[in-house]
VMD Tcl script that builds the backbone (N, CA, C; Angstrom):
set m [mol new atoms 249]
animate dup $m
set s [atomselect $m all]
$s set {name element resname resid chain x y z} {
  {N N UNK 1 A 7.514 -22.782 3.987}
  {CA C UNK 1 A 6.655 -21.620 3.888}
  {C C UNK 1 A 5.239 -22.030 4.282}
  {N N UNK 2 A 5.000 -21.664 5.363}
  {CA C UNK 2 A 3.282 -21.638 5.888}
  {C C UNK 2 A 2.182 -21.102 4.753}
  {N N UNK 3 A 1.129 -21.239 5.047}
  {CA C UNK 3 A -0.127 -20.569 4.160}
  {C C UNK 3 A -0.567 -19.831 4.150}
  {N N UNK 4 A 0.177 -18.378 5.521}
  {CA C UNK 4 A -0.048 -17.572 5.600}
  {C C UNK 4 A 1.187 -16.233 5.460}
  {N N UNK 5 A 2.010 -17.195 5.008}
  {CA C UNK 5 A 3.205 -16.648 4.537}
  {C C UNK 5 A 3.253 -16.432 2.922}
  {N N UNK 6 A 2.677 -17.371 2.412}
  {CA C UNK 6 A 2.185 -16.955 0.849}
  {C C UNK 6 A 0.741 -16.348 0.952}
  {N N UNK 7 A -0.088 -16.224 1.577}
  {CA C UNK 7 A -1.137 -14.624 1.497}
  {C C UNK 7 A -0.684 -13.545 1.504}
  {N N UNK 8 A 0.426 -13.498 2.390}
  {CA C UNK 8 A 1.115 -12.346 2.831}
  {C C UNK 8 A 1.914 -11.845 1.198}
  {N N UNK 9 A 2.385 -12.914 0.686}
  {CA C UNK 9 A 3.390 -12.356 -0.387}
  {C C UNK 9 A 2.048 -12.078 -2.027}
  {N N UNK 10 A 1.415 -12.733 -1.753}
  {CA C UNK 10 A -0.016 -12.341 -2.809}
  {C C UNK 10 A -0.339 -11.105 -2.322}
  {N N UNK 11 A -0.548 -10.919 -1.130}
  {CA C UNK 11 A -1.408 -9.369 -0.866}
  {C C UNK 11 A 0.168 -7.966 -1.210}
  {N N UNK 12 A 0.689 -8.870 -0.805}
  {CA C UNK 12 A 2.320 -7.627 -1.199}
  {C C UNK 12 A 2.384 -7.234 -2.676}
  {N N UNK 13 A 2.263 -8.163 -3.346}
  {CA C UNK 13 A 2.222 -8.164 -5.006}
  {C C UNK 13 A 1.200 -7.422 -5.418}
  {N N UNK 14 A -0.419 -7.641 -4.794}
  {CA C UNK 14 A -1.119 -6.883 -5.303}
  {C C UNK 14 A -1.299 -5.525 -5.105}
  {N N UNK 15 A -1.007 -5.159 -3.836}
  {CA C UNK 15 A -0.764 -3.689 -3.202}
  {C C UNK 15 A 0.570 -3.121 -4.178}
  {N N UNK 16 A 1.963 -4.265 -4.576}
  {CA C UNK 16 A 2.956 -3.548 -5.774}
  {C C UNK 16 A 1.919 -3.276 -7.093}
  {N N UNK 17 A 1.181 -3.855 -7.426}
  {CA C UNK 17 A 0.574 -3.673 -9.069}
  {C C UNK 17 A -0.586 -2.815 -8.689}
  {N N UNK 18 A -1.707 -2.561 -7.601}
  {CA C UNK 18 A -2.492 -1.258 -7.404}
  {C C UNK 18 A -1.616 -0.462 -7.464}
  {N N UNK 19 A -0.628 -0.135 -6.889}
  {CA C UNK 19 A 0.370 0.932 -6.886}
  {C C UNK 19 A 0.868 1.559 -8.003}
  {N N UNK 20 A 1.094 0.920 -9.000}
  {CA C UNK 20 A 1.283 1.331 -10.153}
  {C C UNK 20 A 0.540 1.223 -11.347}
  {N N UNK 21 A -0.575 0.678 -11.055}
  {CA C UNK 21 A -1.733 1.141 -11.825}
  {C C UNK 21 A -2.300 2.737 -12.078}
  {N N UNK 22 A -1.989 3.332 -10.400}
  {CA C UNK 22 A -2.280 4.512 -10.203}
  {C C UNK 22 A -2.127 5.670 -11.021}
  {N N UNK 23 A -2.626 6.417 -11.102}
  {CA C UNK 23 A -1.913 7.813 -12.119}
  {C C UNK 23 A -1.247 8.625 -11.276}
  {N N UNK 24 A -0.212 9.294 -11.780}
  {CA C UNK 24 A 0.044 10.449 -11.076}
  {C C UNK 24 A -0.612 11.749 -10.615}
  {N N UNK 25 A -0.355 11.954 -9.553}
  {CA C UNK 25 A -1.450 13.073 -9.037}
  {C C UNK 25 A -0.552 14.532 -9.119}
  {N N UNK 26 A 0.230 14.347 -9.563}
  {CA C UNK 26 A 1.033 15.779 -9.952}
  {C C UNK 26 A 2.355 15.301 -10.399}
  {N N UNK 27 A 3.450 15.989 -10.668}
  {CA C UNK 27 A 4.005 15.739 -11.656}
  {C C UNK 27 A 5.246 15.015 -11.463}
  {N N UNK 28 A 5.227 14.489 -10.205}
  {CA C UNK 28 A 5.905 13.695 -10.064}
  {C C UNK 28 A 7.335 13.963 -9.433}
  {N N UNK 29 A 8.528 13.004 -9.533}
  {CA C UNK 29 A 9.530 13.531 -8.797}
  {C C UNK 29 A 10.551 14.627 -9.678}
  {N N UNK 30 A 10.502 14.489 -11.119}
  {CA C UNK 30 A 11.259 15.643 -11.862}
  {C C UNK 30 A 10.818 17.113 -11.880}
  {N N UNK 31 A 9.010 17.067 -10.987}
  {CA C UNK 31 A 8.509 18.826 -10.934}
  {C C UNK 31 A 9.220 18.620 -9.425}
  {N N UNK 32 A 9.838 17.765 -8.582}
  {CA C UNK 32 A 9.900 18.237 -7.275}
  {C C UNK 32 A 11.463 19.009 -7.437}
  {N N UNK 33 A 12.051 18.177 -8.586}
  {CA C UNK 33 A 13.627 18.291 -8.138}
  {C C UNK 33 A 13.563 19.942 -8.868}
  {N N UNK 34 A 12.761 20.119 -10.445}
  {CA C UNK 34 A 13.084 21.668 -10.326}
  {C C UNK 34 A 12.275 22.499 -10.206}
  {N N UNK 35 A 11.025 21.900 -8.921}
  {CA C UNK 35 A 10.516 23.045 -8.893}
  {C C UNK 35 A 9.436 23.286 -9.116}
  {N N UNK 36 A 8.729 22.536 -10.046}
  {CA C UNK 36 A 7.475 22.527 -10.582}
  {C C UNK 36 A 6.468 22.541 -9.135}
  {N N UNK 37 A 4.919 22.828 -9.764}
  {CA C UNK 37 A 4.286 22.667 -8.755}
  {C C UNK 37 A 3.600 21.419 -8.200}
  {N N UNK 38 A 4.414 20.767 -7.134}
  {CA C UNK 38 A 4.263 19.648 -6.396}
  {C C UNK 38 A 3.376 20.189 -5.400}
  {N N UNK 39 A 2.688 19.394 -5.035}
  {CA C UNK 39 A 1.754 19.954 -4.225}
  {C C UNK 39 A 0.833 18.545 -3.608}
  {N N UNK 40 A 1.234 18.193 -2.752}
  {CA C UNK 40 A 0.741 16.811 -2.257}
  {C C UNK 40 A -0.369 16.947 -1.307}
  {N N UNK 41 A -0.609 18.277 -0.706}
  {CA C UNK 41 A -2.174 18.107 -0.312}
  {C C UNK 41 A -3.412 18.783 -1.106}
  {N N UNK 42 A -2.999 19.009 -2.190}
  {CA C UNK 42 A -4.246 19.311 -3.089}
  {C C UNK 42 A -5.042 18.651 -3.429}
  {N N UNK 43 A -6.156 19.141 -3.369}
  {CA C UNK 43 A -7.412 18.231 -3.778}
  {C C UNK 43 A -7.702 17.331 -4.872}
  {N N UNK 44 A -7.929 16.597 -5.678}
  {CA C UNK 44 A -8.203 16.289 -6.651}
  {C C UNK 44 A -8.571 14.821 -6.579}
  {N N UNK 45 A -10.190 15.410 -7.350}
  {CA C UNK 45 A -11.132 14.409 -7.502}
  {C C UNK 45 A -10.765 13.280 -8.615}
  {N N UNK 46 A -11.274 12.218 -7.983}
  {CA C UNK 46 A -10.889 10.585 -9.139}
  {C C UNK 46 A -12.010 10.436 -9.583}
  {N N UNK 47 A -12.329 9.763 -10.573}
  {CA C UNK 47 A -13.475 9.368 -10.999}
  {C C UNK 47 A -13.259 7.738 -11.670}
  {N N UNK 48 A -14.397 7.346 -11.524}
  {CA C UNK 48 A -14.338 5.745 -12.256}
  {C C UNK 48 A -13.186 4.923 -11.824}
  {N N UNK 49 A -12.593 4.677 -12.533}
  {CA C UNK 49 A -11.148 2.990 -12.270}
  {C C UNK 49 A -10.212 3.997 -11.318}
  {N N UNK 50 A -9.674 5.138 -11.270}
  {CA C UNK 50 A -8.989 5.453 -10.603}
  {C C UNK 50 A -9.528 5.482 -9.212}
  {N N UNK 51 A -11.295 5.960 -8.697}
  {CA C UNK 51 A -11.526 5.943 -7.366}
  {C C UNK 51 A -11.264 4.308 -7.050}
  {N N UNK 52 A -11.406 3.106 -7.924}
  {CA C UNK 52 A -11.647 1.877 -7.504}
  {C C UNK 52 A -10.106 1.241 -7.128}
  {N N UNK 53 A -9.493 1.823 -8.319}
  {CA C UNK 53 A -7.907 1.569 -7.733}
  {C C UNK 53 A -7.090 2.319 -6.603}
  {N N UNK 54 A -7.525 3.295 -6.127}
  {CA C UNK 54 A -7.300 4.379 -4.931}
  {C C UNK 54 A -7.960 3.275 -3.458}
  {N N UNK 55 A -9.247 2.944 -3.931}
  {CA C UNK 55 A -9.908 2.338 -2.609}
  {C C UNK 55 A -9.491 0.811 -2.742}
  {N N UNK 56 A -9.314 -0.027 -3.289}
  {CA C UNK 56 A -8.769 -1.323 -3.446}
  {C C UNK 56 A -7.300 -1.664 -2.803}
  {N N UNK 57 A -6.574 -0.298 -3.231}
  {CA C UNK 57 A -5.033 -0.040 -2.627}
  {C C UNK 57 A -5.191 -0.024 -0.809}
  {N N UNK 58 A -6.119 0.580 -0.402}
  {CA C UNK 58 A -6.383 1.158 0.792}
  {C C UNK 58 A -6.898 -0.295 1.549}
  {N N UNK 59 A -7.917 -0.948 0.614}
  {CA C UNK 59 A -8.082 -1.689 1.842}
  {C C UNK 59 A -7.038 -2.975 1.288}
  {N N UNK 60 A -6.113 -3.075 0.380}
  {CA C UNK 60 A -5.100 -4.067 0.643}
  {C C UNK 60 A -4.121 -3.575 1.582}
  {N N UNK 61 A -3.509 -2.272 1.737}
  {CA C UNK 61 A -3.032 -2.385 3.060}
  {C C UNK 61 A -2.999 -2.480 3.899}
  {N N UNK 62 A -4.837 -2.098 4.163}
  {CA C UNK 62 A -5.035 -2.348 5.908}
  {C C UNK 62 A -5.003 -3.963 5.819}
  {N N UNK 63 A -5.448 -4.663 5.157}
  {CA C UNK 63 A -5.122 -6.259 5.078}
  {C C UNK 63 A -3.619 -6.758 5.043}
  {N N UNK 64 A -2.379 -5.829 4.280}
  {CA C UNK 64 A -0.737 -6.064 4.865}
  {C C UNK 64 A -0.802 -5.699 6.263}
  {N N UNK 65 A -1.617 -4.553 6.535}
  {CA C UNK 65 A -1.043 -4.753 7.916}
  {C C UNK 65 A -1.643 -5.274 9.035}
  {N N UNK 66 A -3.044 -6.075 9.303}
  {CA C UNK 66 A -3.073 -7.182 9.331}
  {C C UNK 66 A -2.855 -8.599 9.777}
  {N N UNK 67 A -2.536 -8.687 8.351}
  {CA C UNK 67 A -1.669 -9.891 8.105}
  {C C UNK 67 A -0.203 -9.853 8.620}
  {N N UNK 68 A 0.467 -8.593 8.730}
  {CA C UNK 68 A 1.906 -8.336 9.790}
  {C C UNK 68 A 1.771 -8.606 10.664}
  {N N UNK 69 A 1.260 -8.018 11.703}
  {CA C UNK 69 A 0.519 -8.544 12.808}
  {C C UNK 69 A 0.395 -10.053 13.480}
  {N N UNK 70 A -0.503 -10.066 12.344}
  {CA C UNK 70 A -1.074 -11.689 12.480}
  {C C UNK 70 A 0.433 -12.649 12.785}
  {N N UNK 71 A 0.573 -12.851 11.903}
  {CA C UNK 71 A 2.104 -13.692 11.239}
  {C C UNK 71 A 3.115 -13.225 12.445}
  {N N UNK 72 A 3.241 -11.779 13.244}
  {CA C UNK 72 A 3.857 -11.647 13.814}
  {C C UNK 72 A 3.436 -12.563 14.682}
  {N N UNK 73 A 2.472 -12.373 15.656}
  {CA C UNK 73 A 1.927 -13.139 16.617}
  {C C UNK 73 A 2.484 -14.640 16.799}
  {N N UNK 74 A 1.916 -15.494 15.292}
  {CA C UNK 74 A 1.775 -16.423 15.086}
  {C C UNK 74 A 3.303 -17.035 15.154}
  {N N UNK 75 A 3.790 -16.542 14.576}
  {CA C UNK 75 A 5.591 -17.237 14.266}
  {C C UNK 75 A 6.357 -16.603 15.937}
  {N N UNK 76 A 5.452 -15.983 17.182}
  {CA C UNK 76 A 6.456 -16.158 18.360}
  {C C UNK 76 A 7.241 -14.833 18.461}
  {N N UNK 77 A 7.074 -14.032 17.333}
  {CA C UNK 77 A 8.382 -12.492 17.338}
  {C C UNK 77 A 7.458 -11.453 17.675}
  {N N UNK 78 A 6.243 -11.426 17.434}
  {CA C UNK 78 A 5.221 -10.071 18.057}
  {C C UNK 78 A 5.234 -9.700 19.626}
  {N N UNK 79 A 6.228 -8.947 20.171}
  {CA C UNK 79 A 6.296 -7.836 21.441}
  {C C UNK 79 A 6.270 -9.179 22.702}
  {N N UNK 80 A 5.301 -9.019 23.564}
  {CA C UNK 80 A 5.497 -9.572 25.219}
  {C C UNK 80 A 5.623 -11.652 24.627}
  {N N UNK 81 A 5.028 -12.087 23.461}
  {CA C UNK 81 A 5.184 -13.243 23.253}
  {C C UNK 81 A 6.640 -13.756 23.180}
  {N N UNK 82 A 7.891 -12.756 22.794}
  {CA C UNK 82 A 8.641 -13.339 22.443}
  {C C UNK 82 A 9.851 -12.762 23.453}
  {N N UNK 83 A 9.081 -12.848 25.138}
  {CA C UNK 83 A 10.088 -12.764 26.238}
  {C C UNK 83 A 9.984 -13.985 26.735}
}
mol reanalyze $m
mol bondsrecalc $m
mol representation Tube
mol addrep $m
């Protein structure tokens, strides 16, 4: 395992635990199945730990993806490198 193969699995872990730090923003998958009001482009404002855990999530993924990228490149399998 390279050293950028364990960043990769640290930044995965932390993007799993922002993720579920999160609150729910509506009611989840038991209002979808009967019905309730799900509503996934509604507005709703965060305040305090939730805006920090919303924006922390955001920029660990643009850093998974990245680091996909990267690692792709690097290990020979990313697109015209690996003809």
């Amino acid at each position: 395992m390279k050293w950028y193969d364990i960043i990769f699995v640290i930044v995965s872990l932390v993007i799993i635990i922002l993720s579920l730090l999160q609150g729910g923003k509506s009611e989840g998958a038991s209002g979808a199945i009967t019905g309730g009001g799900l509503n996934v482009f509604a507005k709703t404002k965060e305040r305090g730990s939730e805006k920090v855990v919303t924006w922390l999530t955001f920029i660990f993924a643009i850093l998974f993806l990245f680091l996909a990228l990267i690692i792709s490149i690097l290990s020979g399998q990313g697109g015209a490198a690996a003809e």
